[in-house]
N, C-alpha and C positions, 0 to 999 in steps of 0.2 A: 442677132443672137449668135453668141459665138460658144463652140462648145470643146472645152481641149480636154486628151486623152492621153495617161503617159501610160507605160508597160514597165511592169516592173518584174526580174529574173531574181528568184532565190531560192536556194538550195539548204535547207533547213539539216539539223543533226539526223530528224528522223528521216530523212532522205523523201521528205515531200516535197516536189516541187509545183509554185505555188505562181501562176499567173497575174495580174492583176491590172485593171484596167479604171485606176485613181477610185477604187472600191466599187464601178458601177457593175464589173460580173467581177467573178474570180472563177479560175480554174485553177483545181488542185488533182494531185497526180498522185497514186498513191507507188510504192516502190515496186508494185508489181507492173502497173502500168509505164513507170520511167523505165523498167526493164526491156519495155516492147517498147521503147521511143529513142530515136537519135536526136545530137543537135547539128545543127548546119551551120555552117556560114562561110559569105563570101556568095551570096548570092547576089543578083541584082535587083537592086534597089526599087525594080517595076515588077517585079516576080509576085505573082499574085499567090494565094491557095491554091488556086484551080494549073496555076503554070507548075505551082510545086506536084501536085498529085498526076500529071501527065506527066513530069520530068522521072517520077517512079512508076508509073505504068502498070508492070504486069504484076509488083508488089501488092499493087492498092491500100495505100495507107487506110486508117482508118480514121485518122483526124489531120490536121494539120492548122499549127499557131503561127503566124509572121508576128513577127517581135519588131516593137515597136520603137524609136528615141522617145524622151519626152514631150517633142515638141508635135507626135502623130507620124512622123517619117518612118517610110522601114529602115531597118539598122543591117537589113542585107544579113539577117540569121532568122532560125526559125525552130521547133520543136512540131516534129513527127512521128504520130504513132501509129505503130503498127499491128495486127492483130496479135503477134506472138513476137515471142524473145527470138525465134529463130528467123524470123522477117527482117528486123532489125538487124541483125547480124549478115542478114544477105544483104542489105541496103550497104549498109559500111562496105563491106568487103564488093558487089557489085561496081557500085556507084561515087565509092568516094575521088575527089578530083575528077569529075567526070564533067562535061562543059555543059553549064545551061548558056546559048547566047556566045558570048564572048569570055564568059569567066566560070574558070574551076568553084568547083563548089568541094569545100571539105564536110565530111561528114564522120560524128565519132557520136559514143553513145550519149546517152542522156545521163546516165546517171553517173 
């Protein structure tokens, strides 16, 4: 039994952005919440959740999505949110090109 998973990233007019996992969950984000989330990338490709949410520490996100290729691989990006718009704005400005590992990791907002 084989079971594939793709992730798909879109950014709609009404500024929803909309998860999706070949329809079996969806997560959707409304603009208040993209406001309290960045996106990443350039992580590594073994960067788990739990390596993302240590990597911010003292922020403490409050979610975190690794983004997927379609074949199930991470694609080394991710969506993080954080309890308030002003968290997220300290992650970018903190943390952005800051090294997990071996590689910078860029961080800008989400929405």
């Amino acid at each position: 039994l084989s079971l594939s998973l793709s992730l798909s990233l879109s950014l709609s007019l009404s500024l929803s952005l909309s998860l999706s996992l070949s329809g079996i969950r969806q997560v959707k984000f409304s603009q208040e919440e993209l406001q309290s989330s960045v996106y990443l990338k350039g992580l590594p490709f073994s960067a788990s959740e739990n390596d993302i949410l240590a990597f911010f520490g003292k922020l403490q996100p409050d979610a975190v999505q690794v983004l997927l290729e379609p074949d199930g691989r991470s694609s080394g990006k991710a969506v993080v949110k954080f309890k308030d718009h002003q968290r997220a704005e300290r992650a970018i400005a903190e943390y952005d090109h800051k090294y997990m590992g071996s590689r910078y990791i860029e961080i800008m907002p989400a929405l």
